[in-house]
N, C-alpha and C positions, 0 to 999 in steps of 0.2 A: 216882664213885670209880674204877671200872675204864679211863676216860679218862686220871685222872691220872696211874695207874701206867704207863699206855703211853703218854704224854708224859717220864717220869722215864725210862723205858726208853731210849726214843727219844733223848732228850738225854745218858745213858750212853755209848750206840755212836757219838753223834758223837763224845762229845768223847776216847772210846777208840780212834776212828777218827782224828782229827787227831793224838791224840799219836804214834798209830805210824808215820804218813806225816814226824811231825819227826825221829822217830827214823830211819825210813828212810833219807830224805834226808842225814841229817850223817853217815852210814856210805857215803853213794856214793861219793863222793869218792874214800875209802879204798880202797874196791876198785873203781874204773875209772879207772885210772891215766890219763890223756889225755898225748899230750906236747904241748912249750910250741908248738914249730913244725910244720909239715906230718902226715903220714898217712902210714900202712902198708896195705898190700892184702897180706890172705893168703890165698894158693888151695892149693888142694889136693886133686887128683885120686881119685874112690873107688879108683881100681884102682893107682894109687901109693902107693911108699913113702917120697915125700920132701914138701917142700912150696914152694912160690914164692912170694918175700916181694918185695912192690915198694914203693919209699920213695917218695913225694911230695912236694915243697914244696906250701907253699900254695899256690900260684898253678896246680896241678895240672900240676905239671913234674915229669917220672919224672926222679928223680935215679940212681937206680938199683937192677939185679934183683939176689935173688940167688938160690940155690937152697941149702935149708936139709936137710940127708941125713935129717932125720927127720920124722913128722908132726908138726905140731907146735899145743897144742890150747890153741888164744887164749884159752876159759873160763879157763887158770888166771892167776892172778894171775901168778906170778912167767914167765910165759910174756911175757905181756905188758911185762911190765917188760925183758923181756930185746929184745924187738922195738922199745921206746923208746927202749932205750943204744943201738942198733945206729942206728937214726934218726935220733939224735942226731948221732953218726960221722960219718954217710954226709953230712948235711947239712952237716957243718963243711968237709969234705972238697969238697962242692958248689963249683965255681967258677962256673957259668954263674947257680946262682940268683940271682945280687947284679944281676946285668948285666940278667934279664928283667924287664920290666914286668909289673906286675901287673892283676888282670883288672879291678880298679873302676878302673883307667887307663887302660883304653879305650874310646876318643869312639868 
């Protein structure tokens, strides 16, 4: 009998343990904004009080830096979404990205 309750147990924490993993999952989304095209690199100095944001294309082409006057603190949400308009921008703005090859294009 003491078997079976620590099989019933055991089968609890699974399947308490699966649903919060589905639950987890359908909220990531929500809060890790990804954008559709290229990458941001943010650095940011301990002994500064600014921060340096660099834009990507995919093809790992620095489209361009900038330097942003404050830190600025990628955990939050609306931080991030602010570094993905700008991304965005910078990318439309991109003339050389159309023209470069991309990397699974080279023999």
């Amino acid at each position: 009998m003491n078997s079976i309750t620590q099989y019933l147990l055991a089968g609890f924490l699974v399947a308490a343990g699966l649903q919060y993993q589905a639950v987890s999952k359908g909220t990531r989304s929500a809060r890790q904004p990804f954008p559709e095209r290229g990458f941001w690199v943010a650095e940011t100095a301990p002994d500064k009080k600014s921060t340096v944001v660099r834009y990507y294309a995919h093809s790992n082409h620095l489209v361009s830096e900038t330097t942003e006057q404050e830190v600025l603190d990628i955990r939050k949400l609306s931080v991030r979404k602010y570094l993905n308009a700008k991304l965005r921008k910078e990318l439309e703005k991109d003339t050389t990205g159309q023209s470069a090859i991309k990397l699974y294009e080279i023999n």
